[in-house]
N, C-alpha and C positions, 0 to 999 in steps of 0.2 A: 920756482915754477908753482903757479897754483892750479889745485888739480882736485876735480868732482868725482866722486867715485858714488854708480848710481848703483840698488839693490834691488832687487826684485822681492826679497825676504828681509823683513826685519833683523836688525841685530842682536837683539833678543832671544831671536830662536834661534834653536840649535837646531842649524843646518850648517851643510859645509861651507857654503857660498857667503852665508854669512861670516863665518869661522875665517873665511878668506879675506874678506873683504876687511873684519876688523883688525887683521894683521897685515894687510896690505898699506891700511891707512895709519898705523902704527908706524912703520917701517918705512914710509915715507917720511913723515914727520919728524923723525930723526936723523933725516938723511939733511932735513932743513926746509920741505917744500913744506907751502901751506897746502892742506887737505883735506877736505869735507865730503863727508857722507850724508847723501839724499838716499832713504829708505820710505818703506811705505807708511802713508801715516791716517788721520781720520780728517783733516783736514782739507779744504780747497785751497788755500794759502799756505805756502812754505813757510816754517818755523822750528825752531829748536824742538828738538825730540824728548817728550815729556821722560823725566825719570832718565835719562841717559848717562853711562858709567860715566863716560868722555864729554869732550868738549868737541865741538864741530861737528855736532849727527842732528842733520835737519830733517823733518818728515811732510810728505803730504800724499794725500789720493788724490793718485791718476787712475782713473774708470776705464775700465774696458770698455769693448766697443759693442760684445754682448757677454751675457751671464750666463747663470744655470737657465735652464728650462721654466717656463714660465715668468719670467720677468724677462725675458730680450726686449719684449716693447719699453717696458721703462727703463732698462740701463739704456737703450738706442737713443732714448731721448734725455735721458741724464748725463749721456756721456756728451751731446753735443751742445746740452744748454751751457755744462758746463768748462765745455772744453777751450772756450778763450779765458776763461778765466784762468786754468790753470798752465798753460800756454804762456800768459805775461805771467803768473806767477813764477815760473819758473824761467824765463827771459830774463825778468829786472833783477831774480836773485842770483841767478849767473851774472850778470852784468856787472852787478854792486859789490861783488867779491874776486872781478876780475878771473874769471877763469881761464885759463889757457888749452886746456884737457880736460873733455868731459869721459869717463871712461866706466861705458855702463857691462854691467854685469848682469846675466840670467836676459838678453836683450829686450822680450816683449814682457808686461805692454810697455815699459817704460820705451822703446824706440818708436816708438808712435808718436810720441809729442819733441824727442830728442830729437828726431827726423827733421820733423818740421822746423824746429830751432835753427837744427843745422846750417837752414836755408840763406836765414837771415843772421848769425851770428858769426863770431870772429874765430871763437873755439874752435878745435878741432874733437872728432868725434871717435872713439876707440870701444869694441866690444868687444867679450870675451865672452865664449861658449862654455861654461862647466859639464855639459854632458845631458843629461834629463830636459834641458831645453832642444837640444838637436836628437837625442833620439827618440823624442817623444815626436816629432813632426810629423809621422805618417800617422798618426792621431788625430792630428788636426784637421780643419777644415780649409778646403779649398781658399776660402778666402783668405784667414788668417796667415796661410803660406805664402799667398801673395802679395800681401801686407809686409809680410816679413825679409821678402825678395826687396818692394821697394825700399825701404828701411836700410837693407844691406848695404843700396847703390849709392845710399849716402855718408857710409861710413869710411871712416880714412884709413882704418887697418881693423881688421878680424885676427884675432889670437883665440885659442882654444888649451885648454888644459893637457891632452894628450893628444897624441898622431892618430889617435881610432877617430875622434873627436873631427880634427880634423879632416878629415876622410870623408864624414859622414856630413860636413857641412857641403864641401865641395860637391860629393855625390849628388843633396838634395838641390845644389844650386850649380848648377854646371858651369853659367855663362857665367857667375861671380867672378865680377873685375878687381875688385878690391884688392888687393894685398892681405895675404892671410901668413900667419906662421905659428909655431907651436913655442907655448913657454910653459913649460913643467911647473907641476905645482909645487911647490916649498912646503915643508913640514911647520908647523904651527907650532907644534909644543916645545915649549921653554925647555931648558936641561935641569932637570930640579930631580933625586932621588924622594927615598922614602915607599911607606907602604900605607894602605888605607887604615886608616883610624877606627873604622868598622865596617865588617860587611852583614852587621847584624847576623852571626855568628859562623857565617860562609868560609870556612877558614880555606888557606892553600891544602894541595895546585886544586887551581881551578884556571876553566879556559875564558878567554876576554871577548864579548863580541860589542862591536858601538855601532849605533849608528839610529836613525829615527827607524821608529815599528810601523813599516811601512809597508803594503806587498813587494815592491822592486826588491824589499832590499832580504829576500828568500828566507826570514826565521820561522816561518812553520817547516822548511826545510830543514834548517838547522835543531829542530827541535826532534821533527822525524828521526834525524841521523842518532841524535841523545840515545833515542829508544832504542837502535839497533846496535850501538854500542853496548849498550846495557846487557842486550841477549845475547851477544859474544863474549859477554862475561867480563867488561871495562867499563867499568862505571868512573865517566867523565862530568864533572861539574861544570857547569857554565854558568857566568855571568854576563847578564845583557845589561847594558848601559843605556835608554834611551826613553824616548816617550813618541804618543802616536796610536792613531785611529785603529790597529791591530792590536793592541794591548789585551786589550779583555780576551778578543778571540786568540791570543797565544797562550793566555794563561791556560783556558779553557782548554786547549790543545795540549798543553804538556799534563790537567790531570788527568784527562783522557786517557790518552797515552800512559800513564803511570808514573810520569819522570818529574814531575812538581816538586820533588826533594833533592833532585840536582839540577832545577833550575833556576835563576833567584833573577827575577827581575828590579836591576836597582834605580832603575829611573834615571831623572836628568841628575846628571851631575858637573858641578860647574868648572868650565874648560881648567881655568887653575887649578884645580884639582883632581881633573884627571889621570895625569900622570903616575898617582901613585900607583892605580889601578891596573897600570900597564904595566909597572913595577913588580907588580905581584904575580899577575898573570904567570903562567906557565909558557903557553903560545897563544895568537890570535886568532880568530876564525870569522870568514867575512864571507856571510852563501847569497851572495847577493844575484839578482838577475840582471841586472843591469847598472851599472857603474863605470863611469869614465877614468875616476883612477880610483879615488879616495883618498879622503886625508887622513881617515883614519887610519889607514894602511902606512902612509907614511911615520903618525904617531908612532906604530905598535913597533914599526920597524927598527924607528932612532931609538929604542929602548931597547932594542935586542931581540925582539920577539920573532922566531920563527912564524911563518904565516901561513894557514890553508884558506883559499881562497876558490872561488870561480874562475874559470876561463872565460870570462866576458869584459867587450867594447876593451879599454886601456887598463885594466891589470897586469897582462902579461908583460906590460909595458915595462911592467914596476917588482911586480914578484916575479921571480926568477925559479920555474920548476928546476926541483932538484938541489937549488941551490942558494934561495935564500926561504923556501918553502916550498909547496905542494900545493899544483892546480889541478882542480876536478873540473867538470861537468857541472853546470847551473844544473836544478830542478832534478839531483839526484841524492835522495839520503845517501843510498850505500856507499857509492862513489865516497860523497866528503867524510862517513861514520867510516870508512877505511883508512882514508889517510888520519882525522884526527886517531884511529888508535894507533897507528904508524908512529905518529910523531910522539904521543905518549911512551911506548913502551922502549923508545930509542931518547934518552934526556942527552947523550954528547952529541948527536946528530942534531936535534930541537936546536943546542945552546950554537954549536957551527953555524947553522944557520941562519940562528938570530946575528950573530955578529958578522957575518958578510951582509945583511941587510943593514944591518946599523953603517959599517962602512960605505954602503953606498947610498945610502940616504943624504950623508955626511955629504961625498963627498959628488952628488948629482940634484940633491932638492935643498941648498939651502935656503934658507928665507932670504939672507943680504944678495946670493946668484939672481933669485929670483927678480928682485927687487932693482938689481940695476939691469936687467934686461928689461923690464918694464919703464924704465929712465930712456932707455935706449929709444924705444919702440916710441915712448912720447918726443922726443927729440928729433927724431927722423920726420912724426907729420909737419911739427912747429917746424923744423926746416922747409918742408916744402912749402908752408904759408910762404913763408918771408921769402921764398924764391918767388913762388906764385906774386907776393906785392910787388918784389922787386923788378919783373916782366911788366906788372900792368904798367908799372911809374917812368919805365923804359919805353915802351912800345908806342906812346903819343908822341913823346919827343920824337921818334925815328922816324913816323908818319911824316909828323910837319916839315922835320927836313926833308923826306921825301919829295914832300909838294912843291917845298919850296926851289928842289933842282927842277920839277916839271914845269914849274910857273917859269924860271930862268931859262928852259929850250924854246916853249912857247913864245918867250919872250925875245 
């Protein structure tokens, strides 16, 4: 099977979706399909993605349809001068690599031009929701949602990463005909022990948090809670993994706050070598406001780590209160500075807990489950093409026999 896997985020950054995408196209590839990745790129023509680890990551810019503020007059007219040309760009290089399954991911803007493809090409077309694309829609604007409505009608199946996920597509799109179902996200990190090489002198326990320093994702929250631990008299270390437009203003926050010596920001660190970090870790902590599951959460889990987490969108999907962690209240320090002293000052409770989450991580997200459910789902549209040709190559023959009994009464 040849199969396009489209991004909306480069693979480069470290975000989830990318995180996904580059293990999705791994993991086919060894199954024996050929597999390429179209991410965003600077170009109006498709072409190999400069600097890339792998082999088959194409790139090019597709333009929205408007921008920031003050420039919508010229993306309005940049995106239409140049929108046939990226239109056959992206026609003839599907074409030339035979694709059978286009299967885009984070949907807009790229279903904009996949849409249109659609119309005219042989592929079948597959989207998946990670979460911050559908619950960000009541942000959007009127247009862009109807944009996205039509885009839908041309898609051959909708998948989403969790049943909130789910939920929250349906809710926004009622009359969606499409075929939609849920395929759990699979855990990314490789099994690899070990402990960090340095934490630039941050020694254990300390607590784990990953993810980009973003507002959704609550660390001035998690930072608040530091301090109220502190004045309960549990001075808990954290270590943030990550990078992002919050950075300054959290530092700024924790010496505010007075908690700058237990809190170490370690920046991006590369996915291989993540692992050890979760190794070390004590438990994870993830105060996020908004999250469809998280893969990090899967990470920390296949590693044993007890989890404090939010009660928001598909978590509770994943962590189990009471029982493979502790879920609070988003946008509450006390709440989450309660349970991380909870799980601190309780280490046979912490470690229980890490290992019913490692068993079920195991034995509910793995990456190869993942991975032939997504075989599955492409299988089933390709089915219905070659039903669908096999109808049309059918149905003239039946005609003209038709005619030809009519012509015989006539006659």
């Amino acid at each position: 099977m040849n199969i396009a896997l489209v991004t909306f985020y480069r693979l480069s950054e470290a975000a989830g979706v990318s995180t996904f995408v580059s293990c999705l196209q791994q993991s086919l590839q060894e199954r024996g399909h050929y597999t390429l990745v179209i991410e965003p790129g600077d170009s109006d023509w498709i072409g190999p993605t400069p600097g890339a680890s792998r082999p088959a990551r194409y790139a090019i810019h597709l333009r929205r349809l408007r921008t920031q503020k003050g420039a919508i007059l010229k993306a309005f007219v940049a995106f239409h001068l140049y929108l046939p040309l990226s239109l056959y760009s992206l026609w003839s290089f599907l074409r030339r690599n035979n694709i059978e399954v286009v299967h885009l991911h984070f949907p807009m803007p790229a279903a904009l031009y996949l849409g249109v493809l659609r119309v005219v090409s042989p592929w079948r077309l597959v989207a998946t929701f990670h979460g911050s694309d559908i619950y960000a829609l009541g942000r959007r604007s009127r247009p862009y949602r109807a944009l996205l409505r039509m885009m839908l009608s041309l898609v051959d199946v909708v998948t989403t990463v969790s049943a909130d996920v789910l939920q929250s597509v349906r809710h926004a799109y009622p009359r969606l005909r499409v075929p939609s179902h849920v395929i759990l996200n699979g855990n990314p990190l490789a099994p690899r022990n070990g402990r960090p090489n340095s934490l630039d002198g941050f020694d254990s326990p300390f607590v784990l948090a990953v993810g980009s320093l973003i507002l959704r994702k609550g660390y001035d929250v998690l930072i608040r809670a530091i301090r109220i631990t502190r004045d309960a008299g549990q001075d808990v270390k954290l270590v943030i993994i990550g990078s992002g437009p919050e950075r300054e203003a959290l530092i700024e926050l924790s010496r505010t706050l007075g908690v700058d010596d237990l809190v170490r920001f370690a920046g991006e660190v590369r996915h291989d070598d993540i692992g050890s970090y979760y190794s070390a870790a004590s438990f994870f902590v993830h105060s996020a406001r908004e999250e469809a599951q998280g893969l990090v959460l899967l990470e920390a889990m296949s590693r044993g780590k007890a989890v404090v987490a939010t009660r928001v969108n598909g978590i509770p999907e994943l962590v189990r209160h009471e029982e493979t962690g502790l879920l609070v209240d988003s946008d509450n320090p006390g709440s989450l500075a309660a349970a991380m002293i909870r799980v601190c000052k309780d280490p046979a409770l912490c470690f229980l807990w890490g290992e019913r989450g490692r068993v079920l991580v195991e034995r509910d997200h793995s990456w190869s489950g993942l991975t032939d459910q997504y075989l599955n789902a492409y299988e089933r549209v390709l089915d219905r093409r070659d039903r669908g040709a096999a109808e049309a190559t059918i149905r003239p023959r039946f005609l003209t026999a038709k005619r030809r009994q009519v012509r015989r009464r006539n006659a």
